[in-house]
C-alpha positions as CSV (number, residue, x, y, z in Angstrom):
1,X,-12.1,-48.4,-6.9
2,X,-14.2,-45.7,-8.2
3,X,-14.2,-44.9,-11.8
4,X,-15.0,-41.1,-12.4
5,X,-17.1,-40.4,-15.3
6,X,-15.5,-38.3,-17.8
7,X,-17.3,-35.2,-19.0
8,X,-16.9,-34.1,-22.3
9,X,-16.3,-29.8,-22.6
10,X,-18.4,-28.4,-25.4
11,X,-17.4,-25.4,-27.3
12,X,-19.8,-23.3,-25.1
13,X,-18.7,-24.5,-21.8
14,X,-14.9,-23.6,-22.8
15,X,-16.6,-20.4,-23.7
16,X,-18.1,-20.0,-20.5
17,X,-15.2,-21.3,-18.8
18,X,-12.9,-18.2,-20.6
19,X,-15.4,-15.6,-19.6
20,X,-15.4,-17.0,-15.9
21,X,-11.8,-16.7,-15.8
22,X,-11.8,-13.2,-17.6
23,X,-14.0,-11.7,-14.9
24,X,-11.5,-13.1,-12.5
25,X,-8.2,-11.8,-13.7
26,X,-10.5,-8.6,-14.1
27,X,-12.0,-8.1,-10.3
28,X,-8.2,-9.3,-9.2
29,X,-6.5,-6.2,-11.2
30,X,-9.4,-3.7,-9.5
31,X,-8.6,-5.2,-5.7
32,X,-4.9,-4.9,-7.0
33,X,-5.3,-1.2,-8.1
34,X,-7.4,-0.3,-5.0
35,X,-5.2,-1.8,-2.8
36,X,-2.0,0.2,-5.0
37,X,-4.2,3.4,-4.2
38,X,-4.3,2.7,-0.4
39,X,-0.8,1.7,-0.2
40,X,0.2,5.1,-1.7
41,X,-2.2,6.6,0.6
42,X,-0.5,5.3,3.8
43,X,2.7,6.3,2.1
44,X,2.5,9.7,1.8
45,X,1.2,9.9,5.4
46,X,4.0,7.8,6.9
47,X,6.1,10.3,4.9
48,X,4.5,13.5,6.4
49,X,4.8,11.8,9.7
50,X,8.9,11.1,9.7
51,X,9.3,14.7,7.8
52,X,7.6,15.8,11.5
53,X,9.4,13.5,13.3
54,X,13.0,14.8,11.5
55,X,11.8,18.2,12.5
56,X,11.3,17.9,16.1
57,X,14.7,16.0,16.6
58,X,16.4,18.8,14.9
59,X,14.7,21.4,17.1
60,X,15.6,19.0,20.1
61,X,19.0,19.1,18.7
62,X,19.6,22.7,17.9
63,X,18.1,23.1,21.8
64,X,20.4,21.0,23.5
65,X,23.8,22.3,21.5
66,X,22.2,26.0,22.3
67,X,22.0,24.5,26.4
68,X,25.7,23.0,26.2
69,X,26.8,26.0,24.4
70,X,25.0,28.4,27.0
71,X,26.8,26.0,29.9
72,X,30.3,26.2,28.7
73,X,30.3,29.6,27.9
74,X,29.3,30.5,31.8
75,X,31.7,28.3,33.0
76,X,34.6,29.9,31.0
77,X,33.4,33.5,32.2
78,X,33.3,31.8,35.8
79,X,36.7,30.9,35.3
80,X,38.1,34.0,34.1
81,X,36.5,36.3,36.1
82,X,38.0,34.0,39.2
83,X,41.5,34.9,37.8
């Protein structure tokens, strides 16, 4: 069995350690704030698209009821003029 030297940690190596891990935490909460800023990017445009999207099914909507509509209403004056 191999017996691992142990290394002793100086005051300057903990220091170096700390900044290390400083600089880490620090370029994570950039990446994290970038990636916030794209995330609320793709939002608002996923947002503009289903506000188009409600849109034309309305429209679609309002055009079909104005078709039915339009139907029944020639087939009641059909009938009635028939009488």
């Amino acid at each position: 069995m191999a017996v691992m030297a142990r290394e002793s940690w100086t005051d300057e190596r903990l220091d170096d350690l700390n900044h290390r891990v400083d600089e880490g935490f620090r370029d994570m909460r950039e990446e994290f704030r970038a990636l916030r800023g794209g995330m609320r990017t793709e939002s608002q445009a996923l947002r503009a698209e289903i506000g188009a999207m409600h849109r034309s099914m309305n429209q679609i909507a309002f055009a079909a009821f104005g078709a039915m509509l339009v139907g029944f209403l020639g087939t009641i004056t059909a009938i009635v003029t028939q009488l």
